[in-house]
C-alpha positions as CSV (number, residue, x, y, z in Angstrom):
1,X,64.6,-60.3,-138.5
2,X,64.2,-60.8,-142.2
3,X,61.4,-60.1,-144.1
4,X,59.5,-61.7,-147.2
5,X,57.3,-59.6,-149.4
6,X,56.2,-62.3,-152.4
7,X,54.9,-59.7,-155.5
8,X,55.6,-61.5,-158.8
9,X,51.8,-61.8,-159.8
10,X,50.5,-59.6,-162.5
11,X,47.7,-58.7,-160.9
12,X,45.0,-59.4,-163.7
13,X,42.8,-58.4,-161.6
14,X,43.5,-54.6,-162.3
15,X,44.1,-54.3,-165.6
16,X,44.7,-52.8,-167.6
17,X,46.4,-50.4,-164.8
18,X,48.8,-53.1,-164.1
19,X,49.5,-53.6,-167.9
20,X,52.1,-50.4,-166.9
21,X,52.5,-50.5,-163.3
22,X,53.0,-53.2,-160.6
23,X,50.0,-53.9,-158.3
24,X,52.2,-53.1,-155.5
25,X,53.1,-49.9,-156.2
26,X,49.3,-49.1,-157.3
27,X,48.5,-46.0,-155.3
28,X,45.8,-45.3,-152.8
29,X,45.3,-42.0,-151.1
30,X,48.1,-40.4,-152.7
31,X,50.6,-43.7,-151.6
32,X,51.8,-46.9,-153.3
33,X,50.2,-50.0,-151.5
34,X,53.5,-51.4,-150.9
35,X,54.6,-48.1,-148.7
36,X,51.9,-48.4,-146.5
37,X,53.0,-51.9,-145.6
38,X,56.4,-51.9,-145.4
39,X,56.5,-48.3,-143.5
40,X,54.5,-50.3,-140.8
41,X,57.1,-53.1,-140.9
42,X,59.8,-50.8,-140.3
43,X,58.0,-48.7,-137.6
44,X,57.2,-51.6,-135.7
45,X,60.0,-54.0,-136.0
46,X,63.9,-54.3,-135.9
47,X,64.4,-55.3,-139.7
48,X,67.6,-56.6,-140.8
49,X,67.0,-57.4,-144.3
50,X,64.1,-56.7,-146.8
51,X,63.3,-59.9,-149.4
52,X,61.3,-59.0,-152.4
53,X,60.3,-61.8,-154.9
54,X,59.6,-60.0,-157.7
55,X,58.5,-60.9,-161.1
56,X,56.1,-58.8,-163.1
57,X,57.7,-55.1,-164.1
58,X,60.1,-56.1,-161.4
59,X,62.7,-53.0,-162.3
60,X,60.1,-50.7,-161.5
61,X,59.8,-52.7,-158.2
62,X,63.7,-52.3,-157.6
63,X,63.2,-48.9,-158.1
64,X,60.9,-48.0,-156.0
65,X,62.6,-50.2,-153.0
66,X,66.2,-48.6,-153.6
67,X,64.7,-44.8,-153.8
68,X,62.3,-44.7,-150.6
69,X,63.5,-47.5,-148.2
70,X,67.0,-47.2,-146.4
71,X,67.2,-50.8,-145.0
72,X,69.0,-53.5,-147.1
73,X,67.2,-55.2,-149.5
74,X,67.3,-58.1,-151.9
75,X,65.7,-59.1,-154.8
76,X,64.7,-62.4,-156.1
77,X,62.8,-62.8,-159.8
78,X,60.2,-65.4,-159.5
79,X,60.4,-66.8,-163.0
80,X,58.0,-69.7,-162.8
81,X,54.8,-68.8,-161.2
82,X,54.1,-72.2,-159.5
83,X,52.7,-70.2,-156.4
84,X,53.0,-68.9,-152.8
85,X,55.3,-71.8,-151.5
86,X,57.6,-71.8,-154.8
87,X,57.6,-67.6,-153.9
88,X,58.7,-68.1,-150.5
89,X,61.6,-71.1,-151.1
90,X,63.5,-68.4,-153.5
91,X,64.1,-66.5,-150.2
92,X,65.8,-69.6,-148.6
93,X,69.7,-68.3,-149.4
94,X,68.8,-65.2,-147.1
95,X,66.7,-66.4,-144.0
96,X,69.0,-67.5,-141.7
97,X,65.8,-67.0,-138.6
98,X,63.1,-65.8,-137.5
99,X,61.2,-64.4,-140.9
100,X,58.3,-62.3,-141.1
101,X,56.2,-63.4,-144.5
102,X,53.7,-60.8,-145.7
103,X,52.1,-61.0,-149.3
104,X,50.9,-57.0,-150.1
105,X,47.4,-58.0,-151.9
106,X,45.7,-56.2,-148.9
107,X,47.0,-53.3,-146.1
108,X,45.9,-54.6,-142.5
109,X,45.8,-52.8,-139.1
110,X,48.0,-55.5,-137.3
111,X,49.8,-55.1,-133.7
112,X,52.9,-57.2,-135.1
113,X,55.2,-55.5,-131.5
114,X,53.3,-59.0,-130.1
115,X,56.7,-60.4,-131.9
116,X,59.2,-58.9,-129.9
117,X,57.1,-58.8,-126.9
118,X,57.0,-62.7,-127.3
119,X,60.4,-63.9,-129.0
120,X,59.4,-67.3,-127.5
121,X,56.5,-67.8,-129.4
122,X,56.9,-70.2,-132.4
123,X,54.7,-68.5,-134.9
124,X,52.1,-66.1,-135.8
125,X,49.2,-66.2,-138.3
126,X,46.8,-63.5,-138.6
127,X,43.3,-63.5,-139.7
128,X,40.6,-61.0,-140.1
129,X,37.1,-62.9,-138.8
130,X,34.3,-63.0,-142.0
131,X,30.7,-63.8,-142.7
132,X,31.6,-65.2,-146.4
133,X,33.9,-67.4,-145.4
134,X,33.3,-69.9,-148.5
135,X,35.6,-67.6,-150.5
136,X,38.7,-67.5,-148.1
137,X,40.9,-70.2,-146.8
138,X,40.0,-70.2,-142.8
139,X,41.4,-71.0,-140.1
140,X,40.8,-74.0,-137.5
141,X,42.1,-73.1,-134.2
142,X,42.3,-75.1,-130.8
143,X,40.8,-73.6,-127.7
144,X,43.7,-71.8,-127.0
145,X,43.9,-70.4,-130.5
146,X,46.7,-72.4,-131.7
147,X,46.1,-73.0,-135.5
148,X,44.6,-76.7,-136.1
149,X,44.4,-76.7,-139.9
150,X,43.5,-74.6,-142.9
151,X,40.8,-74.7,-145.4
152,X,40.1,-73.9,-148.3
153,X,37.0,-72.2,-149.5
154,X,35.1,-74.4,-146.9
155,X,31.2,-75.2,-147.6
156,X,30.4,-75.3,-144.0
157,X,31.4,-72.8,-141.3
158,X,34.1,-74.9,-139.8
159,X,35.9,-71.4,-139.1
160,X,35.0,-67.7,-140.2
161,X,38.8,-66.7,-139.0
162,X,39.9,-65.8,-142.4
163,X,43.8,-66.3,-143.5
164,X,45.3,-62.6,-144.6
165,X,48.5,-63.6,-145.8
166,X,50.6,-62.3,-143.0
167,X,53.0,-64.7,-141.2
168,X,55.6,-64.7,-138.2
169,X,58.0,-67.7,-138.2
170,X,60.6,-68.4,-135.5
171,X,61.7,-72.1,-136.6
172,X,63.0,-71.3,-140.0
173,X,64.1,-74.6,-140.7
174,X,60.9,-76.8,-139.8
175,X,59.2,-73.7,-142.7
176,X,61.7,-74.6,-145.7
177,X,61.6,-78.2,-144.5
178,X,57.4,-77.6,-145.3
179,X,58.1,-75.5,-148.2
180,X,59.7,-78.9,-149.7
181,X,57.3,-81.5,-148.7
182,X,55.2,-79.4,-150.2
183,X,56.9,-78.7,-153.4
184,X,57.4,-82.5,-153.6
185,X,53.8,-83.3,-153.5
186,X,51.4,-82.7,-156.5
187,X,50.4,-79.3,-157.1
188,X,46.9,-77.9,-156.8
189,X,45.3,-76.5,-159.4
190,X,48.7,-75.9,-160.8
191,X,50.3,-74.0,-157.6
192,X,52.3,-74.9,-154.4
193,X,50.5,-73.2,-151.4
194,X,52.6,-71.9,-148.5
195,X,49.3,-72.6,-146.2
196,X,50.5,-76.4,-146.9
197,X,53.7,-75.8,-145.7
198,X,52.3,-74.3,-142.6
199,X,50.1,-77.1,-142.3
200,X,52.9,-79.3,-142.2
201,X,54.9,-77.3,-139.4
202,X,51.6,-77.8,-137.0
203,X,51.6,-81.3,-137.6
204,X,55.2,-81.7,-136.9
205,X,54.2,-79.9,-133.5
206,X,54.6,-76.3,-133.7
207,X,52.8,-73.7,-132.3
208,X,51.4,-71.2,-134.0
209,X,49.5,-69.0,-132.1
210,X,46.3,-67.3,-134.5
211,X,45.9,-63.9,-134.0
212,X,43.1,-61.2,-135.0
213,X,43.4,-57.9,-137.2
214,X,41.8,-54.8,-136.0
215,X,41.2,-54.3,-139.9
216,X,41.8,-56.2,-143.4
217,X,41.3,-54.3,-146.3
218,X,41.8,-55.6,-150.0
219,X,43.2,-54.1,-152.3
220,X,43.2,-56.4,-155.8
221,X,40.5,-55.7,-157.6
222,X,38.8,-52.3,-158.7
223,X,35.7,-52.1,-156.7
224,X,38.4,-53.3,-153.4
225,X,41.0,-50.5,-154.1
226,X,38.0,-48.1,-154.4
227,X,36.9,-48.9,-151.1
228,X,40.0,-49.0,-149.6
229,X,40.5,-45.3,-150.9
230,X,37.5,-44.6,-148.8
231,X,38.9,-46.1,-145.2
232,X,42.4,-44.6,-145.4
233,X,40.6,-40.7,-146.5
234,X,38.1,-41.5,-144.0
235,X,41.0,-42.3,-141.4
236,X,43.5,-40.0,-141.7
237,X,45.2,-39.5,-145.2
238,X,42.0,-36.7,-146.5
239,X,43.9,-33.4,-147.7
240,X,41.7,-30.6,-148.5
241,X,43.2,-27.4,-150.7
242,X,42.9,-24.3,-148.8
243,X,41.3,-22.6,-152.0
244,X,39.2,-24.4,-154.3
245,X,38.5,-21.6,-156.2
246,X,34.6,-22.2,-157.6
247,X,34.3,-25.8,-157.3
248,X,32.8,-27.7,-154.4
249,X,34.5,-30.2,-152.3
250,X,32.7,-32.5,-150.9
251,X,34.3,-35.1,-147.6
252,X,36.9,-36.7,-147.6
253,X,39.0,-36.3,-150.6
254,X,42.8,-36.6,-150.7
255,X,43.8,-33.5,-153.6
256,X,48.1,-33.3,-153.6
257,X,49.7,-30.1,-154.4
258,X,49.7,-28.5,-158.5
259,X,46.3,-29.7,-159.1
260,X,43.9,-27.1,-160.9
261,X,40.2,-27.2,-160.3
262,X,37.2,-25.3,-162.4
263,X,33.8,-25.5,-162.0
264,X,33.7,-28.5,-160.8
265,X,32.4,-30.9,-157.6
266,X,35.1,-32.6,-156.4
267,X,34.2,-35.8,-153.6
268,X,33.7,-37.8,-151.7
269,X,36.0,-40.5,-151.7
270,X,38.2,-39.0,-154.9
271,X,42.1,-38.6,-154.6
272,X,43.3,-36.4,-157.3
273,X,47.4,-37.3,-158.1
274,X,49.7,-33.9,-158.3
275,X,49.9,-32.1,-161.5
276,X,45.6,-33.3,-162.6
277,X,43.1,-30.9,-164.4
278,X,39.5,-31.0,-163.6
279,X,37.6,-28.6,-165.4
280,X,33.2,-28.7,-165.4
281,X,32.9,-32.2,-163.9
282,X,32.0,-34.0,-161.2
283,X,33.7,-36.9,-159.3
284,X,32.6,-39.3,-156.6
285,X,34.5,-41.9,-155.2
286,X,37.2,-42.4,-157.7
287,X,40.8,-42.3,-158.0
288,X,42.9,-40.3,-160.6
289,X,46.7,-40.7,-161.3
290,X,49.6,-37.4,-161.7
291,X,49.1,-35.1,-164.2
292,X,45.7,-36.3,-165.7
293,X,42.6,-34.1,-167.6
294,X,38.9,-34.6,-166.7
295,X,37.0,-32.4,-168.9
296,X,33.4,-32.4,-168.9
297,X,32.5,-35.1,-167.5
298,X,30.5,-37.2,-164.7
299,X,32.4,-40.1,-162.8
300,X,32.3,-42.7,-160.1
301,X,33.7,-45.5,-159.1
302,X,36.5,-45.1,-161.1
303,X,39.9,-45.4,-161.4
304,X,42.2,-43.6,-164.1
305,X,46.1,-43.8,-164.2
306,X,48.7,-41.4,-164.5
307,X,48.7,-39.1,-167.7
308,X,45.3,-39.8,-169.1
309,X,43.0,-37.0,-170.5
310,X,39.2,-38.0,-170.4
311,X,36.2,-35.7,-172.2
312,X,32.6,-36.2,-172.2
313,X,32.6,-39.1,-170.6
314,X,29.8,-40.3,-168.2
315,X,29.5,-43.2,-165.5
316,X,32.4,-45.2,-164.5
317,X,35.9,-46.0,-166.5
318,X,39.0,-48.2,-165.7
319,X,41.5,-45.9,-167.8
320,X,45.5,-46.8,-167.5
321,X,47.9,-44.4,-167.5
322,X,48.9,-42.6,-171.3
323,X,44.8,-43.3,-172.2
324,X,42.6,-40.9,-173.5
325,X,38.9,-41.0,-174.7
326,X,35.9,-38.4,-176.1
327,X,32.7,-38.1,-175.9
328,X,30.9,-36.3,-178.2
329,X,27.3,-35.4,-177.4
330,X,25.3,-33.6,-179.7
């Protein structure tokens, strides 16, 4: 099987931490977003070929893929940003069958062995079921749970089964042969959605059975990644130092090896990168890239990149990596 991972966008969302550093390969509890999903892939499935559209700092993409993944890959630059359809149609030279689509704005606990239990099926869509479904495209199903139709950012509750991004397709053929109807039509607000392309495989007769995730959680914006950082330390990525010399820990918190701690209350919900200073402060619920200095100072909900040195500073920052900024209180 042959897998798409669409991650041109430039994540706006996050800056100015994505002004340096794909929002992909963002890290949450001490690992890149993209690691977490495609380590799942891997696990799960018999992958022949890995498909990155990239665009956006896409050599620090390539880098990444070629230093921690051993299966081949392939990389295709998404030079005009005309959306999720035009993403997927660069990948057409390489998909040859069944292709798994997965877009990496959110990690998800998905059983994706239902596609090799089931190579009959035609398709899979998954979807995470929401009370504010006005801000998601959902999901129509039949009473089988065969996808119907898609809308977007519906005003009534048609449907609360909320459309993740993650997509199995067996008929490759009848998706490309969507992907250009769609591309042929007028775009919407400016972009080509995949979701129409879908659309037009269902009403050329196919199957594609709607499944639910156990869990969806996002991971574009600040207050989202935060959060996130919470579920995985609450779930099994915490790491506690042995010795944390005279500063208090408080549950969970993810702290990697080389990182020096003084006088300081450390948690919960803070991941501390390898190679970080905190000296008399106190954190809650933040996240803090390699080698950075917290001096003095009182932060939450906060994230701060790789490199940064922050004094005096109290409340919450979004700080990229090489920043720096003082306080000084008199």
């Amino acid at each position: 099987m042959k897998v798409v991972i669409p991650l041109a966008g430039k994540g706006t969302r996050l800056r100015p931490h994505t002004h340096t550093v794909p929002k992909p390969l963002l890290r949450v509890a001490g690992k890149a977003v993209l690691d977490y999903v495609v380590e799942d892939v891997l696990e799960r499935l018999d992958v022949e070929m890995l498909i990155f559209i990239t665009g956006h700092l896409k050599e620090q993409v390539e880098a990444h893929v070629r230093a921690h993944y051993s299966v081949p890959s392939v990389f295709v630059e998404q030079v005009v940003q005309d959306g999720t359809a035009g993403a997927v149609k660069l990948a057409q030279p390489f998909v040859g069958g069944p292709v798994l689509i997965i877009f990496v704005d959110t990690l998800f606990d998905a059983d994706l062995s239902v596609i090799s239990e089931h190579p009959e099926a035609e398709g899979f869509i998954w979807a995470k079921e929401v009370e504010d479904f006005q801000r998601f495209g959902v999901i129509v199903t039949d009473e089988h749970g065969v996808m119907k139709r898609i809308v977007e950012k519906p005003q009534e509750p048609v449907s609360r089964l909320a459309n993740i991004g993650l997509y199995y397709v067996r008929d490759h053929g009848l998706l490309f042969e969507g992907i250009d109807r769609t591309l042929g039509s007028e775009p919407y607000l400016g972009e080509y959605f995949l979701t129409d392309a879908l659309q037009y495989m269902v009403d050329q007769g196919a199957r594609i059975k709607v499944l639910e995730v156990a869990g969806w959680h996002d991971c574009g914006k600040p207050e989202t990644l935060l959060a996130t950082n919470r579920h995985l330390l609450e779930t099994g990525r915490a790491l506690r130092p042995e010795d944390a010399g005279d500063s208090t820990i408080m549950d969970p918190v993810r702290i990697e090896s080389g990182v020096e701690l003084s006088a300081s209350k450390i948690g919960p919900n803070v991941t501390l990168g390898s190679g970080c200073r905190v000296a008399r402060s106190t954190l809650d619920s933040c996240i803090v890239g390699e080698n950075s200095v917290i001096e003095d100072s009182v932060l939450s909900d906060t994230l701060i990149g790789a490199h940064a040195w922050v004094s005096g500073l109290h409340g919450t920052a979004l700080l990229g990596d090489h920043s720096s900024t003082a306080v000084r209180r008199r």
